[in-house]
Backbone as CSV, one residue per row, in Angstrom:
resi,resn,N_x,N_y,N_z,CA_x,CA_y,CA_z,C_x,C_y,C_z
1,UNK,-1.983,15.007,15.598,-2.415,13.873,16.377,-1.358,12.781,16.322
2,UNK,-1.221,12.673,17.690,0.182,11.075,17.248,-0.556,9.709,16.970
3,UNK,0.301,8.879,16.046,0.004,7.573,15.769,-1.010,6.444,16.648
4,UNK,-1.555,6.128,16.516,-2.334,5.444,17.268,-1.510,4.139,17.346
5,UNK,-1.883,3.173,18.418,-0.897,1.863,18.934,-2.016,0.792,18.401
6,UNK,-0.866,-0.299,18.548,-2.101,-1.339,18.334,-2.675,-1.844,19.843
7,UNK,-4.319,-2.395,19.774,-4.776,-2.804,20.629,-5.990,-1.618,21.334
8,UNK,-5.499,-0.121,20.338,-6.342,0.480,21.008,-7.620,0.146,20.252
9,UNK,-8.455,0.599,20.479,-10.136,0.593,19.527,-10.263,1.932,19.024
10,UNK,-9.365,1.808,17.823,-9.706,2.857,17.140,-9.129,2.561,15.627
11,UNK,-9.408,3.474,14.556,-9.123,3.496,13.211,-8.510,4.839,12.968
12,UNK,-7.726,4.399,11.647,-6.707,5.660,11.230,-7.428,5.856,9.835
13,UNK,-7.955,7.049,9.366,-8.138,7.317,8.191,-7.536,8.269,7.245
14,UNK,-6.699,8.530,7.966,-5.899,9.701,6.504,-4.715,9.396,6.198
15,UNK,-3.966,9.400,5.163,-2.851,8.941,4.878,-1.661,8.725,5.490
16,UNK,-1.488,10.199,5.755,-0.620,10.546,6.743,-0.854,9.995,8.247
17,UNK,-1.475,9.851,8.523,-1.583,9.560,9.846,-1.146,7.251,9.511
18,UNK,-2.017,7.223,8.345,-1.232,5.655,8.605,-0.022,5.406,8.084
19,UNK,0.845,7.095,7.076,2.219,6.371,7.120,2.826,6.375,8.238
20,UNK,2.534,7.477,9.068,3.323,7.827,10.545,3.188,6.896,11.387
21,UNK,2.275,5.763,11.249,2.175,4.823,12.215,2.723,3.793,11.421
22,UNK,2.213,3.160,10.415,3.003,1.966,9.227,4.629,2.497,10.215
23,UNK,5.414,3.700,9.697,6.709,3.935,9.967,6.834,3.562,11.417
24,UNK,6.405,3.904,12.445,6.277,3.511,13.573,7.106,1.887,13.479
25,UNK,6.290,0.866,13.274,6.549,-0.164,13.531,7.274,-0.640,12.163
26,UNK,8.175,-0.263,11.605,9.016,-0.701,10.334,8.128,-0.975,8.723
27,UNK,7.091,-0.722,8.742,6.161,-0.979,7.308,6.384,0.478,6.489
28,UNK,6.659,0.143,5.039,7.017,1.632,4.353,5.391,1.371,3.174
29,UNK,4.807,2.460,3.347,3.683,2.387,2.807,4.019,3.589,1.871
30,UNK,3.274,2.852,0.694,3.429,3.995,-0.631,1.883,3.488,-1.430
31,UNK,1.489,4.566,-2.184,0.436,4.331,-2.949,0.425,4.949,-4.298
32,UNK,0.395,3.554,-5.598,0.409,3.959,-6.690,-0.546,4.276,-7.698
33,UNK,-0.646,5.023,-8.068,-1.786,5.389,-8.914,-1.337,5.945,-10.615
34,UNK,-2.044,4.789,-11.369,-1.674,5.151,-12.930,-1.848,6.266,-13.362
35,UNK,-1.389,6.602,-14.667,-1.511,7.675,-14.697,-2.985,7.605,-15.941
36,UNK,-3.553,6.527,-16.167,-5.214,6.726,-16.727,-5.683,5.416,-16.622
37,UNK,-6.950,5.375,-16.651,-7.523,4.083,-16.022,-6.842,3.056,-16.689
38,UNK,-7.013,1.549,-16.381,-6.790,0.405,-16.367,-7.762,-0.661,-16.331
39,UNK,-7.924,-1.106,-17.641,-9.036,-2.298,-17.804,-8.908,-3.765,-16.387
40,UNK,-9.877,-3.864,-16.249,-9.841,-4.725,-15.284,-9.560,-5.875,-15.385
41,UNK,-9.203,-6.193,-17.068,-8.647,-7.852,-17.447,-7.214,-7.333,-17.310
42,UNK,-6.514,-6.205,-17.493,-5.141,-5.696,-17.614,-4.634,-5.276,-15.923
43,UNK,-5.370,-5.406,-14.952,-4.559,-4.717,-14.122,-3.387,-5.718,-12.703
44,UNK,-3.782,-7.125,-12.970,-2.749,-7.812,-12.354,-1.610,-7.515,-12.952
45,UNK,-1.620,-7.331,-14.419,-0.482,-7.681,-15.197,0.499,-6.082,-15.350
46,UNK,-0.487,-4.962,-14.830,0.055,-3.526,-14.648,1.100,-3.329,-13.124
47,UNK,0.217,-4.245,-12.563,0.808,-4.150,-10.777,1.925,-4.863,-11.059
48,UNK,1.989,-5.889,-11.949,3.411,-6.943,-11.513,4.310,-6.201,-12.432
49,UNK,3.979,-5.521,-13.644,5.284,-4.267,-14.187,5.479,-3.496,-13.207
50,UNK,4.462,-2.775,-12.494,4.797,-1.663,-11.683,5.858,-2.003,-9.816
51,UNK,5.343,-3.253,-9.884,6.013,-3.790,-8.830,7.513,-4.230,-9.250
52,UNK,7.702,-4.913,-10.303,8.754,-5.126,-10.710,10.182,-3.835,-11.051
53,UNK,9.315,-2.712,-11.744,10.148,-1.637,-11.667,10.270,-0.981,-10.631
54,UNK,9.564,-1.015,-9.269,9.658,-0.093,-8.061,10.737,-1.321,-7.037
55,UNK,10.349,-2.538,-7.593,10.790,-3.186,-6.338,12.287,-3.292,-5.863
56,UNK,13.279,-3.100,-7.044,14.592,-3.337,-6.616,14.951,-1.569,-5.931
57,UNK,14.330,-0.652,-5.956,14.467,0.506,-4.708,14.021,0.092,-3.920
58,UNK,12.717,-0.082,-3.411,12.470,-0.637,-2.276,13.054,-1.416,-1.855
59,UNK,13.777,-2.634,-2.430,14.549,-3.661,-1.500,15.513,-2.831,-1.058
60,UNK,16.579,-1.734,-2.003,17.492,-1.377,-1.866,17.415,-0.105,-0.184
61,UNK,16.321,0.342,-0.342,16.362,1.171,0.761,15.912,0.537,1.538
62,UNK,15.205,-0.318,1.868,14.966,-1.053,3.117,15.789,-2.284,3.570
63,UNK,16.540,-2.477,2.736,17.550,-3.741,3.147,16.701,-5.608,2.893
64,UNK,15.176,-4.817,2.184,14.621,-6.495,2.032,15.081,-7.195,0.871
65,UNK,15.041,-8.817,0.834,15.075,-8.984,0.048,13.749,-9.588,-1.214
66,UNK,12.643,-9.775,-0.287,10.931,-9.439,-0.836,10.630,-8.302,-0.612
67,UNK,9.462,-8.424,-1.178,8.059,-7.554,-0.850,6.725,-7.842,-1.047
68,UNK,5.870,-7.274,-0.494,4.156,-7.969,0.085,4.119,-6.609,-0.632
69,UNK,2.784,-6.668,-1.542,1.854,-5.909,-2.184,0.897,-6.333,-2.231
70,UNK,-0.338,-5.328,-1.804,-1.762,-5.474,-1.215,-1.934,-4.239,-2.625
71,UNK,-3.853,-4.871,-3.278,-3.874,-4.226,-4.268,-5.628,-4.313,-4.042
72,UNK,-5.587,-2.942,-4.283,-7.221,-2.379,-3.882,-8.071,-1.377,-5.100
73,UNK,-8.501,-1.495,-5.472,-9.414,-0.723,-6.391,-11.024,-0.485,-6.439
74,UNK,-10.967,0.380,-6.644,-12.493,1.506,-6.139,-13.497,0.186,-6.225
75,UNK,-13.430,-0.533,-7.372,-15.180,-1.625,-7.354,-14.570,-2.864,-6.790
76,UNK,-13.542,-3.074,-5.971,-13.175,-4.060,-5.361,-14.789,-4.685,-4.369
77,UNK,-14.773,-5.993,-4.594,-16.032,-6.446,-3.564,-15.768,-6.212,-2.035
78,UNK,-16.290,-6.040,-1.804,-16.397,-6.339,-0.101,-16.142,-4.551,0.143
79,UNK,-15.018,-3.603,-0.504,-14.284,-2.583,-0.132,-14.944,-2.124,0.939
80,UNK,-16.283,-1.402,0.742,-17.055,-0.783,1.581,-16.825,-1.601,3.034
81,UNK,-16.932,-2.368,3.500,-17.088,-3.147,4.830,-15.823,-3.092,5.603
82,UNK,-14.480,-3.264,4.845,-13.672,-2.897,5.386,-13.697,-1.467,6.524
């Protein structure tokens, strides 16, 4: 199935299908997952190690010199509604 555009009325649910579109319009989407759970007073402070060690590749292959990290977890409020 090809990428869906924006503006249509529709949703992408499988991975693949939203890196192929993320890539589409220049967004490099990756998803990290520890390798055993993470207390929920500990996990800002896991993302900003884990961001910190991933981030100078990512700048390096994409030519940025930031990066935007969006951070989601299973008992996040609202998740479901999204």
């Amino acid at each position: 199935m090809a990428p869906s555009h924006p503006g249509e009325d529709n949703s992408l649910t499988e991975k693949e299908e939203i890196c192929a579109y993320l890539g589409t319009i220049g967004i490099t989407y990756e998803q990290w997952t520890p390798a055993h759970e993470i207390p929920k007073a500990r996990r800002q402070q896991v993302l900003a190690t884990m961001l910190w060690r991933k981030s100078d590749r990512l700048k390096s292959e994409g030519g940025y010199v930031a990066a935007d990290v969006e951070s989601c977890a299973c008992d996040h409020a609202g998740l479901d509604a999204c």
